[in-house]
LOKOL-265810 format. One record per residue (C-alpha): residue in three letters; residue number from 0; x, y, z. Coordinates in steps of 0.1 Angstrom, whole numbers. Example, Ala and Ser with C-alpha at 12.3 -4.5 7.8 and 13.67 -1.06 7.14 Angstrom:
REM LOKOL-265810
PT  sepa  sevo     xx     yy     zz
PT   ALA     0    123    -45     78
PT   SER     1    137    -11     71
***
This chain:
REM LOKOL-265810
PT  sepa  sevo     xx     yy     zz
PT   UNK     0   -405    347    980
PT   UNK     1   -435    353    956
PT   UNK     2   -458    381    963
PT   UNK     3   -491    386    942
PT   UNK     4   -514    417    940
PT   UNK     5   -552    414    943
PT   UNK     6   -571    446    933
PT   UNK     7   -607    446    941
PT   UNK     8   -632    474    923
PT   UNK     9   -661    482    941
PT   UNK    10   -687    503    930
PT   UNK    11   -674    527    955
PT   UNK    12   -640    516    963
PT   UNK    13   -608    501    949
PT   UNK    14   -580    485    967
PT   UNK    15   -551    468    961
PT   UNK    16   -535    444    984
PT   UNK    17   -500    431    983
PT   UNK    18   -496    395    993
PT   UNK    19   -465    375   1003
PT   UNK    20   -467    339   1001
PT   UNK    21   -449    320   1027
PT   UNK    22   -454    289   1019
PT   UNK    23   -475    257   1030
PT   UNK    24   -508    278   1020
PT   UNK    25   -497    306   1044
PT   UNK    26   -500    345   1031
PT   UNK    27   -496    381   1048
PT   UNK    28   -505    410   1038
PT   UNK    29   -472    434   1030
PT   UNK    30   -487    466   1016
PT   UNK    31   -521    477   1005
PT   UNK    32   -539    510    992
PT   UNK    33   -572    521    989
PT   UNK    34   -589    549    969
PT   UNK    35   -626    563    960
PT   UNK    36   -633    559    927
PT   UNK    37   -669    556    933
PT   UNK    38   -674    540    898
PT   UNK    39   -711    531    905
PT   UNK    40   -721    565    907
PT   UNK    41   -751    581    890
PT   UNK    42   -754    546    873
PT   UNK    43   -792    541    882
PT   UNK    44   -799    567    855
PT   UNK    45   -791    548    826
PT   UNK    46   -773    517    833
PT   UNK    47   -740    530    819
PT   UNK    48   -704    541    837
PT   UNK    49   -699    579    834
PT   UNK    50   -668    591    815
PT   UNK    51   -655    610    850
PT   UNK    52   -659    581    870
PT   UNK    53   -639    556    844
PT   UNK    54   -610    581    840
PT   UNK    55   -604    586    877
PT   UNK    56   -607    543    877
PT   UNK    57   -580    544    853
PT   UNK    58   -564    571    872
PT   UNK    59   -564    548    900
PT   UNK    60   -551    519    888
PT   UNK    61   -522    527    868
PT   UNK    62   -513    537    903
PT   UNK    63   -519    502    915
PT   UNK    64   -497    491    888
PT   UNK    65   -469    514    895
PT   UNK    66   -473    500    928
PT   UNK    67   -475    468    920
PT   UNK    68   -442    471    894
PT   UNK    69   -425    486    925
PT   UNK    70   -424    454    946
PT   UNK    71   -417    432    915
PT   UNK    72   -451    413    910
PT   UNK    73   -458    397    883
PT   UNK    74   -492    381    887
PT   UNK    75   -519    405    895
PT   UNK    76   -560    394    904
PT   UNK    77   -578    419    895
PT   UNK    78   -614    415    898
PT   UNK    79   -649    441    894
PT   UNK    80   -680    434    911
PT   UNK    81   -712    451    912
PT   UNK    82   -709    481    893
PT   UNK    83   -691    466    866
PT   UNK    84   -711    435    863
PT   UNK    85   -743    458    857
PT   UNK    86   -727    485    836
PT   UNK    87   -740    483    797
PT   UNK    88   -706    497    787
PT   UNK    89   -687    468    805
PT   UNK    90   -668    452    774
PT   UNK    91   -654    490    759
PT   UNK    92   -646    496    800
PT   UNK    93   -625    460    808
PT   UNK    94   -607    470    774
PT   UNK    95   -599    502    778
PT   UNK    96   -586    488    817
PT   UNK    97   -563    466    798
PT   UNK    98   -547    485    774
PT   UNK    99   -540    518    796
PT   UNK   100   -532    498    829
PT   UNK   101   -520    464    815
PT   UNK   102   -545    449    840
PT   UNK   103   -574    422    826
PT   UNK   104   -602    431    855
PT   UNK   105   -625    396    858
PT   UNK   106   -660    409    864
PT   UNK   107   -671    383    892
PT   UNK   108   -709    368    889
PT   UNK   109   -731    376    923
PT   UNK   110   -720    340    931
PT   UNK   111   -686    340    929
PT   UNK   112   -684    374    951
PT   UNK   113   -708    357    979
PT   UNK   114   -687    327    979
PT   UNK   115   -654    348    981
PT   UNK   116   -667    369   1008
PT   UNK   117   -680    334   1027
PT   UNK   118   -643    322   1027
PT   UNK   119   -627    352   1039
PT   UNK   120   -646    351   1068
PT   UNK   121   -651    313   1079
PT   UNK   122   -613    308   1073
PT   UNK   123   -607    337   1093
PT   UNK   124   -636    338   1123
PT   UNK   125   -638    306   1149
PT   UNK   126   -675    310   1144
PT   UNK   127   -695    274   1140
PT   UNK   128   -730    296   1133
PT   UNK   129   -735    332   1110
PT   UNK   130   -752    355   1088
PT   UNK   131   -725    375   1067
PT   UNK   132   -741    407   1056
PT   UNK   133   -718    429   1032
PT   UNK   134   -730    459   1022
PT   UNK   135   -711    471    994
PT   UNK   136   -714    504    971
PT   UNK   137   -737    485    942
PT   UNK   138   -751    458    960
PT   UNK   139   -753    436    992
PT   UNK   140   -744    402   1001
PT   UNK   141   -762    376   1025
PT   UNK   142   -747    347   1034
PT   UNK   143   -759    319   1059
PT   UNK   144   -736    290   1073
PT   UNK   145   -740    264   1098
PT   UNK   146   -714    243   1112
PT   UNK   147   -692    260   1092
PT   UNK   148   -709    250   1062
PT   UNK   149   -724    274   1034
PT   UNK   150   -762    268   1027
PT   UNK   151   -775    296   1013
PT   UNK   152   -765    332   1004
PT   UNK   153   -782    360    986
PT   UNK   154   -769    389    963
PT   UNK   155   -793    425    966
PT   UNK   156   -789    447    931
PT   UNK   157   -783    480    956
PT   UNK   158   -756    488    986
PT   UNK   159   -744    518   1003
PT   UNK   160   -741    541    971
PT   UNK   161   -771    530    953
PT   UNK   162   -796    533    984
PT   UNK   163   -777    568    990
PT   UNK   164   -790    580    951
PT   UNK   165   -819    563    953
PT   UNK   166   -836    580    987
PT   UNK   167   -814    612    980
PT   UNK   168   -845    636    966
PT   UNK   169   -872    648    977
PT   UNK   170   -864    673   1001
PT   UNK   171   -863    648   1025
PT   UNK   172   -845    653   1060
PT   UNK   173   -814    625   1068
PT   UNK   174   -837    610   1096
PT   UNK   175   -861    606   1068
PT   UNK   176   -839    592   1043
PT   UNK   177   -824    568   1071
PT   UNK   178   -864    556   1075
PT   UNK   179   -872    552   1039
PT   UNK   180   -839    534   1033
PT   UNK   181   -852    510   1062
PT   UNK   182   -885    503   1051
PT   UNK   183   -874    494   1017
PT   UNK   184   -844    470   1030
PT   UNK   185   -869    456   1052
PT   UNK   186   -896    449   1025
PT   UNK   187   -868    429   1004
PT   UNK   188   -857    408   1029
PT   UNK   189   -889    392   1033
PT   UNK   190   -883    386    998
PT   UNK   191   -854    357   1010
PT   UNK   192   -875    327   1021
PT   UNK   193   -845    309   1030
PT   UNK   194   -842    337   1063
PT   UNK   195   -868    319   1080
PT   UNK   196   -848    292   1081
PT   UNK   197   -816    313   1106
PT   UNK   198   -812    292   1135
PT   UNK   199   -816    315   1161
PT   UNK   200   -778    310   1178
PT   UNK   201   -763    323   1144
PT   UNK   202   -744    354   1149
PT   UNK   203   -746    387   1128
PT   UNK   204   -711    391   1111
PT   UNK   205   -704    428   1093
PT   UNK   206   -683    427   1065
PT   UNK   207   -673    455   1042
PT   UNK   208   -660    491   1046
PT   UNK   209   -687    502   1065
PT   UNK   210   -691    476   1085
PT   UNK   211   -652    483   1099
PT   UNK   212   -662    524   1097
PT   UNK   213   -688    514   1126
PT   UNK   214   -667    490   1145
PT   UNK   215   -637    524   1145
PT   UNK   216   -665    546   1159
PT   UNK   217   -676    525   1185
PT   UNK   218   -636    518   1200
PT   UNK   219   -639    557   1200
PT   UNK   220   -664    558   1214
PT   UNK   221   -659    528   1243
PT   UNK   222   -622    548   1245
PT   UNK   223   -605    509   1235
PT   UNK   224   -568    508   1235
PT   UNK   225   -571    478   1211
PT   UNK   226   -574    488   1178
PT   UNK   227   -577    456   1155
PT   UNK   228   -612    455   1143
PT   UNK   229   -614    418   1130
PT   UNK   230   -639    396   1157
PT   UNK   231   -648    429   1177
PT   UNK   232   -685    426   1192
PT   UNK   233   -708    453   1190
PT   UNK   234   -740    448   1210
PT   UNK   235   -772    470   1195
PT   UNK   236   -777    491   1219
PT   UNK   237   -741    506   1211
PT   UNK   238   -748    503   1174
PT   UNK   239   -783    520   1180
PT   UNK   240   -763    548   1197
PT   UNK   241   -742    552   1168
PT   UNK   242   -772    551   1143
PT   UNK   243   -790    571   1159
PT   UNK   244   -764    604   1164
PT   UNK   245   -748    594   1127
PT   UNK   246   -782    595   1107
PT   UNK   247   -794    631   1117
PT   UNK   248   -762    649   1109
PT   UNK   249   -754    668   1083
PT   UNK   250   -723    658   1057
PT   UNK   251   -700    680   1073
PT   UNK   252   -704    669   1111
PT   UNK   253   -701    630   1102
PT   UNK   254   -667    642   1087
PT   UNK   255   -656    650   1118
PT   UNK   256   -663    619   1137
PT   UNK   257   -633    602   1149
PT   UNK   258   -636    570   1131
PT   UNK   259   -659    577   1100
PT   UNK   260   -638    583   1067
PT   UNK   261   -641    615   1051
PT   UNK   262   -648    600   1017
PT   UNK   263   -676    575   1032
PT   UNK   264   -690    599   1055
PT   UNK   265   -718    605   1029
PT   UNK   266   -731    569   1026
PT   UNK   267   -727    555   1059
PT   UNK   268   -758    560   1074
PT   UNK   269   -776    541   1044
PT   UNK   270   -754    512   1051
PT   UNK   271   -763    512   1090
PT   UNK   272   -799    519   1079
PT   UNK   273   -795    484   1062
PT   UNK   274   -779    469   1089
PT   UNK   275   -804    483   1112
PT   UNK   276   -836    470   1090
PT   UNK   277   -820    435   1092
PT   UNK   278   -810    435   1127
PT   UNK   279   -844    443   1137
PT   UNK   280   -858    418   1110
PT   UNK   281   -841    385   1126
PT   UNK   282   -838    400   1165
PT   UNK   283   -796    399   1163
PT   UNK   284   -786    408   1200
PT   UNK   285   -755    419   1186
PT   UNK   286   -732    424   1154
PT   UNK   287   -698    407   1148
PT   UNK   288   -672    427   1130
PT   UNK   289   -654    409   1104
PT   UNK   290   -624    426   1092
PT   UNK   291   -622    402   1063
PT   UNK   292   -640    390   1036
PT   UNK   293   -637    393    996
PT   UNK   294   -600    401    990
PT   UNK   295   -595    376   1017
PT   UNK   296   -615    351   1003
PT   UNK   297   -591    354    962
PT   UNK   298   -561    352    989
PT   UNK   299   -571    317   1001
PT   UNK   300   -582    305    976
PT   UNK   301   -549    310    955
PT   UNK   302   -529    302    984
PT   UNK   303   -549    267    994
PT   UNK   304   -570    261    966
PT   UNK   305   -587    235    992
PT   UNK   306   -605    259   1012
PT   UNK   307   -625    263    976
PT   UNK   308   -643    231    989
PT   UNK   309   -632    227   1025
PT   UNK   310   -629    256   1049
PT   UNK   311   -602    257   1076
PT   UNK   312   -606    234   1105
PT   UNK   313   -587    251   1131
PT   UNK   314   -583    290   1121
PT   UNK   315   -566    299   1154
PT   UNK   316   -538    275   1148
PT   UNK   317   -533    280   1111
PT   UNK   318   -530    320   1123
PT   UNK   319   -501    316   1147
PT   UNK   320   -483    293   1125
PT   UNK   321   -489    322   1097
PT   UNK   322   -471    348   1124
PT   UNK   323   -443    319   1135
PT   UNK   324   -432    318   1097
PT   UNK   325   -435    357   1093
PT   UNK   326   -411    362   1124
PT   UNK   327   -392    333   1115
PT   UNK   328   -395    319   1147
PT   UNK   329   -383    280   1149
PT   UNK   330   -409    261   1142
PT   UNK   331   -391    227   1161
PT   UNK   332   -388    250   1196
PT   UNK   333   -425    263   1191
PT   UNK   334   -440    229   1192
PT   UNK   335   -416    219   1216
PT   UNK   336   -427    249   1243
PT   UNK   337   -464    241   1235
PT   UNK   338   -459    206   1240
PT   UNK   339   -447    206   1274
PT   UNK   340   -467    237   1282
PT   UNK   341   -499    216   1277
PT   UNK   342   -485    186   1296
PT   UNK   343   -474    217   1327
PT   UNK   344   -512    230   1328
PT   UNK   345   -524    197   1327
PT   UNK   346   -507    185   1357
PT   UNK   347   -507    215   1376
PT   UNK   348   -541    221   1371
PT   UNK   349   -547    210   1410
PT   UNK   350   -526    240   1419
PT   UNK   351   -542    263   1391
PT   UNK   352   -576    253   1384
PT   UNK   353   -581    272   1352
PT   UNK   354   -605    257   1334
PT   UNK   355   -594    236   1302
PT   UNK   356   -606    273   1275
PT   UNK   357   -576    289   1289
PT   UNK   358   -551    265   1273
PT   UNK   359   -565    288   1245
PT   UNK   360   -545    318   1261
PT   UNK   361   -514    296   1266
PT   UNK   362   -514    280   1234
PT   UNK   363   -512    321   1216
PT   UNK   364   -482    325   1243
PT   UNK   365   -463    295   1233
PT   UNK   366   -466    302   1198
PT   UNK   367   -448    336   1199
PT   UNK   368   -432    340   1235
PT   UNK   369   -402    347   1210
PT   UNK   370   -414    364   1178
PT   UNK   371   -398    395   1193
PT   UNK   372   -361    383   1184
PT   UNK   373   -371    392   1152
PT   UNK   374   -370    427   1163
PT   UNK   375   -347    428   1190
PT   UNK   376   -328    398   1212
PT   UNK   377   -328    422   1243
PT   UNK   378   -362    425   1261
PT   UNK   379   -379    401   1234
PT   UNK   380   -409    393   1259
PT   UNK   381   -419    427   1251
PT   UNK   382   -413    430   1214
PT   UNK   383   -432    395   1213
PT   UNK   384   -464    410   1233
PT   UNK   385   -465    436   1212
PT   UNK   386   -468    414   1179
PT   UNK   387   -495    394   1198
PT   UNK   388   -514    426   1203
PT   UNK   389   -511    437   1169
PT   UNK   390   -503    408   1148
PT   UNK   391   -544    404   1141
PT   UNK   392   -547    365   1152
PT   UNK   393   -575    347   1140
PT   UNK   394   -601    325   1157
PT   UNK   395   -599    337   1192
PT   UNK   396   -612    369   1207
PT   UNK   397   -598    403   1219
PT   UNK   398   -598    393   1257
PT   UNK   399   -579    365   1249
PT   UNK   400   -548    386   1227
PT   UNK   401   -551    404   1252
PT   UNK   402   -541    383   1280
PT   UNK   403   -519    361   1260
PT   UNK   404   -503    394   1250
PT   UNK   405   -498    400   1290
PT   UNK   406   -485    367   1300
PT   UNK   407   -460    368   1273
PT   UNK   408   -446    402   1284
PT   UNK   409   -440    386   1322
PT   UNK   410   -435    352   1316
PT   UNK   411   -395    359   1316
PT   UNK   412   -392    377   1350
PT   UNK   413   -432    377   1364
PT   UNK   414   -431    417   1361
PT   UNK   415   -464    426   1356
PT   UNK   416   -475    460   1356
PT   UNK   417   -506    480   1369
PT   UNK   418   -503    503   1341
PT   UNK   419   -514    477   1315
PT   UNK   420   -545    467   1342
PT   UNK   421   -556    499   1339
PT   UNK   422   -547    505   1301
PT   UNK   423   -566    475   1294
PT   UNK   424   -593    479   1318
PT   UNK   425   -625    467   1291
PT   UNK   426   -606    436   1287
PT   UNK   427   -588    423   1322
PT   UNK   428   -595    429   1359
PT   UNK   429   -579    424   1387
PT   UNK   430   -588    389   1393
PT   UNK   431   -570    382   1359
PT   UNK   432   -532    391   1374
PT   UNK   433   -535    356   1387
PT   UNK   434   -537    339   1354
PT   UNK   435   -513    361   1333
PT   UNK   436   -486    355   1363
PT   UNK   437   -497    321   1367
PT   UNK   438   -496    310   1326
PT   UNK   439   -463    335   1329
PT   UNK   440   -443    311   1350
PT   UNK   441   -459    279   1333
PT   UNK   442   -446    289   1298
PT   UNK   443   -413    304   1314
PT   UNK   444   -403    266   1328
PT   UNK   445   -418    257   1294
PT   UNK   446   -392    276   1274
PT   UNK   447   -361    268   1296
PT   UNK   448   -369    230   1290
PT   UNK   449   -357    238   1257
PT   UNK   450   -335    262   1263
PT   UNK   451   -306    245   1236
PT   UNK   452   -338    240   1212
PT   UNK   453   -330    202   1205
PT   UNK   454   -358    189   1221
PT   UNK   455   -341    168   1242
PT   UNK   456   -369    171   1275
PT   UNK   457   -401    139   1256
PT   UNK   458   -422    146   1286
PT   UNK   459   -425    162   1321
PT   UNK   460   -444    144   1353
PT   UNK   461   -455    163   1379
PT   UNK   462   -461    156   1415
PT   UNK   463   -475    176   1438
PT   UNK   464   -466    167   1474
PT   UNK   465   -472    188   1507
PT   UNK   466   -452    221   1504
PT   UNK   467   -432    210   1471
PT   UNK   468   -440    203   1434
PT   UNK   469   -415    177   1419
PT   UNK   470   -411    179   1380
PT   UNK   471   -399    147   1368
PT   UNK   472   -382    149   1334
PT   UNK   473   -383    121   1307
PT   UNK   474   -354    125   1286
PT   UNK   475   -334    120   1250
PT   UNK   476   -304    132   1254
PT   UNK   477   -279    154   1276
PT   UNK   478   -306    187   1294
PT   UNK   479   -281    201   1323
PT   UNK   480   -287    234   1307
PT   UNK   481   -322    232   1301
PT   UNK   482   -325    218   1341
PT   UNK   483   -307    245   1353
PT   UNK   484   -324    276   1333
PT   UNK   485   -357    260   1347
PT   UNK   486   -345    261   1380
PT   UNK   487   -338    300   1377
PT   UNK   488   -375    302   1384
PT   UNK   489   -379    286   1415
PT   UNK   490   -381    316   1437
PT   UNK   491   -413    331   1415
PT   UNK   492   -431    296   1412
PT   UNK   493   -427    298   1454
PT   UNK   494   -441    331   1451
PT   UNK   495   -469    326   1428
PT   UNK   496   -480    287   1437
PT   UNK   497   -468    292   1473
PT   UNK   498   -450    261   1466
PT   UNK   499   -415    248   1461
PT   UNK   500   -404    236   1428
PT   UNK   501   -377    207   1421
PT   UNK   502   -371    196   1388
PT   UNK   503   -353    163   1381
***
């Protein structure tokens, strides 16, 4: 199985992912490391990279490459941005890099970063309309789409470290230096014509370390079990809350908020100060968390060099069948459950009457009802909702993991439990017990209908008549087994349709 390394240096930090490639354009992320280099610093003075800042850079990545050598990868991207493209010592830097580390750093154009950052996102977010704003150390990226396609996108020569340096002196108070940082964001954004042209349902999607630093203070501070920070929405009144209590504190106090890293503390509030200029510059109701973007965007675009010039169609169904080769589940049985699990809440819909957005929940459930074997055979259901919860699916939001995550865990004995009602409280309510044991028992029959995985049940018919539902098999081939295991659930289909079942 090939794996490949992508290191990205920011002007503040650098990372290194590593990447195994499973095939068919599908990648997962296996190991990764981040560390503050902060190579932009004190830059604005002269244009060049300090000697301190390149040798703990160096520092840094011969680690990466040690790292890198450890899991036997050969091919390594390594790219710069900001800080690098700028610096006026670039060329003696990139070959110093190269002989000390054995890595050859590509220094990426402001293009070629806002077109990365575009296609981590779009291939990762089922969201048809967005601004992406990443705020880096060096500089900050602007991106509009519409209809998932890319129209314009702006690069700023300043982000998070620059703006911190820049409004630093003075004497000024951190409220003050929160203001000025505002009114100077907000005066070059009315520099971008093309902003005028946002159509007003675009969402707000934050990209970027600082962007995920907010969206960790905010679960905190909403006390969310969930911790996966990818497609989680924070309206502005929460993010004024945070802004407001972050900007006024002193270095030492924003260390200690749960959430806020300790090496980031220092420039976060200039990077919600930016956020919080354009926010109130284009009326956003709310910011979307992306917890993908640049690194993302290399990874696709080595992996299915076609998203270069089409983005993915469907990014919820390209993310499961990422997790179905990752927990080598059977690809044949997956389809199979899906397949008659669709044709199930089709016809039963009269006894149901879900409408058609939650065949969004049971499509997730299908997909990985049995990703858990991977772990353990015994009490898979459980393992399997527990990869669902954490797994970090794409295109679909946290309500939804969240009950696909639930009717997973039931749908082999309907045994739900209060405690995850209550645990999940921000997410599901009482009303939502009936779906998750509803979809349970739906994807149970599902599963037993191929219970000796050889697709042998083509298609299911469904009648519903008086007190009974009759489930009419079409077959291809011998299915007592598959029969029999379905009928095993006859007693909690009574219970939960308050009907009997037959299946023939």
């Amino acid at each position: 199985m090939e794996k490949i390394g992508i290191i990205d240096l920011g002007s503040n930090t650098a990372r290194l992912v590593i990447v195994e490639m499973l095939g068919d354009g599908h990648f997962i992320v296996v190991d990764q490391i981040k560390e503050s280099v902060r190579l932009g610093k004190d830059m604005e003075r002269d244009g060049f990279l300090k000697v301190q800042r390149i040798q703990e850079t160096i520092k840094t990545l011969k680690m990466f490459r040690r790292l890198c050598d450890a899991h036997g990868i050969d091919r390594i991207i390594a790219v710069a941005t900001a800080a690098v493209r700028r610096a006026k010592n670039q060329r003696s830097f990139l070959d110093e890099v190269a002989t000390t580390c054995g890595i050859k750093l590509k220094v990426l154009s402001a293009e070629e970063e806002a077109l990365y950052v575009y296609r981590g996102v779009i291939n990762t977010m089922d969201i048809p309309k967005g601004v992406i704003i990443e705020i880096g150390g060096g500089s900050t990226k602007i991106v509009y789409y519409n209809r998932r396609n890319l129209l314009h996108y702006e690069t700023l020569p300043f982000g998070a470290v620059t703006l911190t340096e820049l409004f630093a002196g003075d004497g000024l108070k951190p409220e003050q230096q929160a203001q000025k940082i505002e009114e100077f964001f907000f005066e070059q954004l009315k520099k971008i014509s093309w902003l005028d042209e946002i159509d007003p349902d675009a969402q707000l999607i934050g990209v970027g370390g600082s962007c995920r630093s907010l969206a960790r203070i905010s679960k905190v501070m909403n006390k969310s079990p969930y911790t996966i920070v990818h497609n989680y929405h924070i309206p502005t009144e929460d993010f004024d809350v945070i802004y407001n209590t972050l900007k006024g504190l002193d270095l030492d106090k924003k260390k200690r908020i749960k959430g806020v890293s300790s090496t980031r503390a220092d420039i976060l509030p200039s990077a919600l100060a930016a956020i919080n200029a354009f926010i109130k510059y284009k009326n956003f109701n709310e910011i979307v968390i992306s917890g993908h973007g640049l690194r993302e965007g290399i990874m696709f675009n080595y992996a299915m060099p076609i998203t270069a010039e089409k983005p993915i169609s469907d990014v919820l169904t390209y993310s499961l069948k990422t997790l179905t080769k990752y927990y080598h589940c059977n690809e044949k049985h997956v389809e199979q459950v899906l397949n008659i699990s669709v044709q199930l809440f089709k016809q039963l819909r009269v006894l149901h009457k879900f409408p058609r957005q939650y065949l969004r929940i049971l499509k997730i459930a299908a997909y990985l009802h049995d990703a858990g074997t991977s772990i353990k055979y015994y009490d898979y259901q459980k393992h399997s909702s527990y990869i669902i919860l954490n797994a970090g699916i794409y295109g679909i939001t946290h309500r939804e993991i969240v009950l696909a995550s639930q009717v997973v865990a039931v749908h082999k004995n309907d045994d739900f439990s209060i405690s995850e009602l209550v645990r999940f409280k921000d997410y599901i309510n009482e009303t939502d017990v009936e779906v998750i044991r509803k979809l349970g028992i739906i994807l149970r029959i599902a599963e037993s209908l191929d219970r000796s995985m050889s697709s042998c049940v083509t298609g299911i018919n469904c009648d519903v008549l008086g007190d009974s539902v009759i489930m009419k098999t079409e077959l291809a081939g011998e299915a007592t087994l598959e029969i029999k295991d379905a009928m095993n659930a006859a007693t909690d289909f009574r219970r939960i349709f308050k009907k009997n079942l037959d299946i023939l």
